[in-house]
N, CA and C atoms as an extended XYZ file, in Angstrom:
282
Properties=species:S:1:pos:R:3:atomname:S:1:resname:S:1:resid:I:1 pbc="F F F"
N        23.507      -33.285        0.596 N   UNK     1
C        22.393      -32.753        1.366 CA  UNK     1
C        21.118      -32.930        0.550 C   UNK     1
N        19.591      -33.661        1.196 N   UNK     2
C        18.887      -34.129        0.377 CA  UNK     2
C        17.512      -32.706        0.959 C   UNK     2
N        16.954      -32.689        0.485 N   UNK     3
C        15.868      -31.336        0.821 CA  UNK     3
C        14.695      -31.650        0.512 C   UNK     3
N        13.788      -31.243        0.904 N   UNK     4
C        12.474      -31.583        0.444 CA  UNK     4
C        11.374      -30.701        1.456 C   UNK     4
N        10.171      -30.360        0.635 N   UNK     5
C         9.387      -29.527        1.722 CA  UNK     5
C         7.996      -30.575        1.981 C   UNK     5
N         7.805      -30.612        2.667 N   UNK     6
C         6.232      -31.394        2.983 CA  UNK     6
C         5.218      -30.639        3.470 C   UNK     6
N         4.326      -31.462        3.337 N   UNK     7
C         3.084      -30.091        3.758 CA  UNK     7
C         2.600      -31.159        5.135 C   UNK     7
N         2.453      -30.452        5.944 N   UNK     8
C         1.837      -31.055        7.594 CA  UNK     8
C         1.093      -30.089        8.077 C   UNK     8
N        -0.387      -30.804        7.556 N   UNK     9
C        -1.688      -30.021        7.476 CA  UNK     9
C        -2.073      -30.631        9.425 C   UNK     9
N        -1.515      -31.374       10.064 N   UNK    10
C        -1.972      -31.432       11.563 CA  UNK    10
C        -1.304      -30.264       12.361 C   UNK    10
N        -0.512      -29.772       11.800 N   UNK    11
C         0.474      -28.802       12.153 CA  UNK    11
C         0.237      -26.775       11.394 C   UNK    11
N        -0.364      -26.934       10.440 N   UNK    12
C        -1.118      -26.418        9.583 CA  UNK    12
C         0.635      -25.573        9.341 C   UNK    12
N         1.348      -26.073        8.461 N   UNK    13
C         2.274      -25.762        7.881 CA  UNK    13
C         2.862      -26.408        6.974 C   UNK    13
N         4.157      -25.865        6.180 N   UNK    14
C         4.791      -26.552        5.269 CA  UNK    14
C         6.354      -26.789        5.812 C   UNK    14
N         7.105      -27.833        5.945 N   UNK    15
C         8.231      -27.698        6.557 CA  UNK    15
C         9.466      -28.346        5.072 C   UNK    15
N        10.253      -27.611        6.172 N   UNK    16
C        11.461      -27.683        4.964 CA  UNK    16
C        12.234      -28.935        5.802 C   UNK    16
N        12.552      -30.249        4.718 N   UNK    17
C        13.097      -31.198        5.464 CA  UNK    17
C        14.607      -31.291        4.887 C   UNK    17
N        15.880      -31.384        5.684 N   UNK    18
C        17.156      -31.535        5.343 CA  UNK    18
C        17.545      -32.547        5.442 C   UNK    18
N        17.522      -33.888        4.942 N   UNK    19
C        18.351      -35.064        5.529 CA  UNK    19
C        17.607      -35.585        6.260 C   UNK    19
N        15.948      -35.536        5.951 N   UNK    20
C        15.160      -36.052        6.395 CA  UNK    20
C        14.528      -35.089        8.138 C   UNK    20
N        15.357      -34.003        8.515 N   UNK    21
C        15.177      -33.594        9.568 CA  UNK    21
C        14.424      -31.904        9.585 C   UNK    21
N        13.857      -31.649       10.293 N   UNK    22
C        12.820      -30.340        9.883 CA  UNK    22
C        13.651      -29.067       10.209 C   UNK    22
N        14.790      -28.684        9.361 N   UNK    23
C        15.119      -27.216        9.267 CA  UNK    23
C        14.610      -25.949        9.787 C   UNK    23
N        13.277      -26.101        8.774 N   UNK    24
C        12.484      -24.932        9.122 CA  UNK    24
C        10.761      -25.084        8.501 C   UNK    24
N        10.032      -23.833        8.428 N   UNK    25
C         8.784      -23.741        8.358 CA  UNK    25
C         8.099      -22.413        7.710 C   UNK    25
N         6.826      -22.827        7.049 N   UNK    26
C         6.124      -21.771        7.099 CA  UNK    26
C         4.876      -22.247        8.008 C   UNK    26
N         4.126      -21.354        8.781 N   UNK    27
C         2.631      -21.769        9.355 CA  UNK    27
C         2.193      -20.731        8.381 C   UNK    27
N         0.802      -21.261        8.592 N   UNK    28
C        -0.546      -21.302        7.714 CA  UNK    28
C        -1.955      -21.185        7.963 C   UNK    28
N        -2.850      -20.166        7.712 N   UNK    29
C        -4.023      -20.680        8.305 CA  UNK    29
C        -4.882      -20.498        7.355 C   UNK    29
N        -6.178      -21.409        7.638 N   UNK    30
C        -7.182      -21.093        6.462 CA  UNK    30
C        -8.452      -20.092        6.959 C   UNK    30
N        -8.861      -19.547        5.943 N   UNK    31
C       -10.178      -18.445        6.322 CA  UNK    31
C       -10.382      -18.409        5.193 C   UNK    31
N       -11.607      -19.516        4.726 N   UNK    32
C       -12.500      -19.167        3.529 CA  UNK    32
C       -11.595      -20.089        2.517 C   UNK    32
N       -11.667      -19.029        1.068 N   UNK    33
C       -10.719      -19.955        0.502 CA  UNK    33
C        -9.674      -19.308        0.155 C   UNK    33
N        -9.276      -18.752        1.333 N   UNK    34
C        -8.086      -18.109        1.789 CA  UNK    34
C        -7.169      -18.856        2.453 C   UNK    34
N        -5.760      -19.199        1.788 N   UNK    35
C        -4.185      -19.448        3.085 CA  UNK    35
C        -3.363      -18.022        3.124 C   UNK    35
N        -3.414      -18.409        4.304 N   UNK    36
C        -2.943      -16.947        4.838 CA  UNK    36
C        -1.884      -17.398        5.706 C   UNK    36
N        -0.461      -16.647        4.546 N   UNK    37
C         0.673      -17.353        5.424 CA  UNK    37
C         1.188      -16.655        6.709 C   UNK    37
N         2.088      -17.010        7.648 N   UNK    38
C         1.859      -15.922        8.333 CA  UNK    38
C         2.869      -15.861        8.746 C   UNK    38
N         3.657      -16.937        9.193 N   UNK    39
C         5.191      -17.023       10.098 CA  UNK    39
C         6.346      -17.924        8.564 C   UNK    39
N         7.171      -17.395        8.733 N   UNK    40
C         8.352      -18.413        8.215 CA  UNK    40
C         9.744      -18.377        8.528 C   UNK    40
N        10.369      -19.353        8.907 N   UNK    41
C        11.499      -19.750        9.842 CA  UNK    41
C        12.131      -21.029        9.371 C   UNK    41
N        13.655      -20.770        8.900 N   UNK    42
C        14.583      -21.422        8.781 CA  UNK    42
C        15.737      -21.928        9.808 C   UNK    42
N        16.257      -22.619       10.645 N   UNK    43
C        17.454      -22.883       11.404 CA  UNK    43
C        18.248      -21.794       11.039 C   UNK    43
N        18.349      -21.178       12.469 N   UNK    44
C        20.076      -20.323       12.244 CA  UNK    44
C        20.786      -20.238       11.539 C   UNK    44
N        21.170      -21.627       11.567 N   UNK    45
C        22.691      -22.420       11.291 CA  UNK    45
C        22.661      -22.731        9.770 C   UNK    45
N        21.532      -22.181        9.667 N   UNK    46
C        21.294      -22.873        8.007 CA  UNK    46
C        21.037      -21.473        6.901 C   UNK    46
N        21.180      -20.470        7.481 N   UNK    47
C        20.272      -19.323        7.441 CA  UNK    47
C        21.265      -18.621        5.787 C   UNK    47
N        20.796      -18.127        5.059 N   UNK    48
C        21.364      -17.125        3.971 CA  UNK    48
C        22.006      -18.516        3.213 C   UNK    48
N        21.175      -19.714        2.471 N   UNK    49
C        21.756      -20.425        1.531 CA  UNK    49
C        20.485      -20.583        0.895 C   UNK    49
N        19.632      -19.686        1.039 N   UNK    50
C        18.563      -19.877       -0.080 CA  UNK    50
C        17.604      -20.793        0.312 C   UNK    50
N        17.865      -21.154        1.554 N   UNK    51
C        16.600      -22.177        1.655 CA  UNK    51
C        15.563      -21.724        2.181 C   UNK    51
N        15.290      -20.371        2.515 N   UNK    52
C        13.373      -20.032        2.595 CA  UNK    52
C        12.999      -19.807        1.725 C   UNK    52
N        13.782      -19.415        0.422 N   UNK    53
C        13.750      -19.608       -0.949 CA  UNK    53
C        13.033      -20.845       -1.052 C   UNK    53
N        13.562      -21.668       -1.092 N   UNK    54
C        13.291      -22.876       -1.456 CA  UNK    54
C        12.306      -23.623       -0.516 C   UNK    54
N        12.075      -22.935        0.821 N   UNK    55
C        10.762      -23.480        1.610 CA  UNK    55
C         9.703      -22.879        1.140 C   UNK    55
N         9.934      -21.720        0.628 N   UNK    56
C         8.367      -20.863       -0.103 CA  UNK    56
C         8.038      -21.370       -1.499 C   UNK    56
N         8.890      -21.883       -2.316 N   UNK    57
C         8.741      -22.323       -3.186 CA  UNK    57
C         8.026      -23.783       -3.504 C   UNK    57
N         8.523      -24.308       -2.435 N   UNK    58
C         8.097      -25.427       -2.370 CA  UNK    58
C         6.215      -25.561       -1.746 C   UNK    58
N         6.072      -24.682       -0.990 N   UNK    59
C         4.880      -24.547       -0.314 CA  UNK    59
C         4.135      -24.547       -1.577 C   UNK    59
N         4.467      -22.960       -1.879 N   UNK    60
C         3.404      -21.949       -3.188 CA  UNK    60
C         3.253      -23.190       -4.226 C   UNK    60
N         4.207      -24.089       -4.624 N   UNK    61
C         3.901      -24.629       -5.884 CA  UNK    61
C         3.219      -25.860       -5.155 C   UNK    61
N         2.983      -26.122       -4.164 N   UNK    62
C         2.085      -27.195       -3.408 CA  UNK    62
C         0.616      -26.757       -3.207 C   UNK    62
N         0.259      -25.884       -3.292 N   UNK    63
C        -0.482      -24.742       -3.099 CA  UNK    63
C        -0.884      -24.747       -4.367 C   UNK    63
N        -0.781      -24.315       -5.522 N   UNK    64
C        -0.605      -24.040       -6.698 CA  UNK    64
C        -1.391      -25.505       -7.563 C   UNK    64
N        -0.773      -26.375       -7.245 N   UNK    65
C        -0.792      -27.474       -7.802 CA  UNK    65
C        -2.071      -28.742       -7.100 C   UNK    65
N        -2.189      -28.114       -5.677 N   UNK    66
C        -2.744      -29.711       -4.882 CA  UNK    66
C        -4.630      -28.865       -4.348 C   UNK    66
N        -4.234      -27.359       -4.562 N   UNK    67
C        -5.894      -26.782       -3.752 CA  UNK    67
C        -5.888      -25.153       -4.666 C   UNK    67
N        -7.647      -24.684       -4.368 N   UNK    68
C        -8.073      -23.819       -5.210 CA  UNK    68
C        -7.577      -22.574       -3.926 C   UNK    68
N        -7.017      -22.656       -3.092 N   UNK    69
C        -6.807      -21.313       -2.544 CA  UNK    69
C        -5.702      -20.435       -2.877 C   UNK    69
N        -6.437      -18.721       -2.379 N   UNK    70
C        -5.891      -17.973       -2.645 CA  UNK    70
C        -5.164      -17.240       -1.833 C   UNK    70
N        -3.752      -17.335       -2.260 N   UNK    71
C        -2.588      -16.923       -1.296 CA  UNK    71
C        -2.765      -15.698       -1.189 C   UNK    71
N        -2.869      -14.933        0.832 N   UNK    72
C        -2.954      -14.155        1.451 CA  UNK    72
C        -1.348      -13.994        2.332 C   UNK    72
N        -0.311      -13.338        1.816 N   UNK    73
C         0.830      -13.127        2.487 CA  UNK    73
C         0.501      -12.252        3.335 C   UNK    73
N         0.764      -12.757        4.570 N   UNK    74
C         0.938      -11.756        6.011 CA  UNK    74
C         2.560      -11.445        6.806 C   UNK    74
N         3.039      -12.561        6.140 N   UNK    75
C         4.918      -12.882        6.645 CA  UNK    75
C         5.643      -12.504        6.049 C   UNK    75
N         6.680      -11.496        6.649 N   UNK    76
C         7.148      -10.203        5.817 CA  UNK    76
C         8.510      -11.189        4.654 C   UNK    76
N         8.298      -11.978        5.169 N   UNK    77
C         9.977      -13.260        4.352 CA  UNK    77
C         9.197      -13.123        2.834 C   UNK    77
N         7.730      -13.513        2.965 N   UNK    78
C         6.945      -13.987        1.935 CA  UNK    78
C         6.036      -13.186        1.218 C   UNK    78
N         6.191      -11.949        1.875 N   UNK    79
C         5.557      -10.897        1.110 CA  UNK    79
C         6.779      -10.085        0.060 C   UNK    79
N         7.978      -10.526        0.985 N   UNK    80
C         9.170       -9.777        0.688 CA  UNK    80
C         9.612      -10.642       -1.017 C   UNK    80
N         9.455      -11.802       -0.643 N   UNK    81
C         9.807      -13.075       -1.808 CA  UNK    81
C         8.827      -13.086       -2.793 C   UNK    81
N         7.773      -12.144       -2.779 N   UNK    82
C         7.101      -12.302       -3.662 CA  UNK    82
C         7.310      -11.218       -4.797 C   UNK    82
N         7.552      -10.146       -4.186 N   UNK    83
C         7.850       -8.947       -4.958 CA  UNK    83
C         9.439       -9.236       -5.876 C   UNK    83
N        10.020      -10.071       -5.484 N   UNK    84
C        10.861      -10.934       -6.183 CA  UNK    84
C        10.688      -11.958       -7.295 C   UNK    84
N         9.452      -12.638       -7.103 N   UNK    85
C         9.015      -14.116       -8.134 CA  UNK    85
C         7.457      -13.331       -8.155 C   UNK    85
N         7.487      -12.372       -9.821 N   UNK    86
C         6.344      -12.376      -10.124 CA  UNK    86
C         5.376      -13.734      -10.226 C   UNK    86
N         6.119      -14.864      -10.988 N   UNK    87
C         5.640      -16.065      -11.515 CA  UNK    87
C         4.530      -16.413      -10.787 C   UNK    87
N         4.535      -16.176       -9.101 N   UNK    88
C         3.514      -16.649       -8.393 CA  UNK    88
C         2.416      -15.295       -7.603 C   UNK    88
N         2.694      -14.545       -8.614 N   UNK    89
C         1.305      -13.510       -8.560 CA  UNK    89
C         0.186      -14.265       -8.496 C   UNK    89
N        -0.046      -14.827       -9.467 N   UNK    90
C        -1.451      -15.336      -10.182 CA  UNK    90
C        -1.910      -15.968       -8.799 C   UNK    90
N        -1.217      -16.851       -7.643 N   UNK    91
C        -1.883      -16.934       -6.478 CA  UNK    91
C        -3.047      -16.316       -5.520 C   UNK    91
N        -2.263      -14.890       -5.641 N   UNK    92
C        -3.351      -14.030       -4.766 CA  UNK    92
C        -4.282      -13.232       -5.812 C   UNK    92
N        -4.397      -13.770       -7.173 N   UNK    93
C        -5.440      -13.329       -7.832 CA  UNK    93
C        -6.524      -14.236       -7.979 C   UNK    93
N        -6.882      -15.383       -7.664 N   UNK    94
C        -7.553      -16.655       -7.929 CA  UNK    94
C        -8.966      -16.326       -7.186 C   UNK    94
């Protein structure tokens, strides 16, 4: 199983790709130099193997790495995942 998250800014989200096929998602919106996440959703069928884990992770460190904004969690997956991975505090302090 090959994984990968992409960012699809026409879509204003980050999707989680399985085998090349779109699993799941976070949406996204901007206000200022604010992302403000808001929804996140994995396949059913795919659900409790760690992969919104690994779709938030993949976002935040895209985020982190590619633009100066400052992460605004509104999506309880990702507010919930954060209080979990201090590491990406420093986001919503920027």
């Amino acid at each position: 199983m090959s994984t990968a998250v992409v960012h699809a800014p026409n879509l204003n989200r980050y999707q989680l790709l399985i085998d090349g096929e779109v699993s799941g998602f976070t949406e996204y919106h901007l206000s200022g130099n604010d992302i403000v996440f808001t929804h996140t959703e994995v396949d059913p069928a795919r659900q409790e193997h760690g992969l919104g884990g690994e779709l938030v992770t993949g976002a935040l460190d895209q985020v982190r790495d590619d633009t100066s904004y400052r992460l605004v969690a509104v999506c309880p997956f990702i507010v919930s995942w954060l209080t979990k991975h201090p590491e990406y505090q420093d986001l919503q302090q920027r």
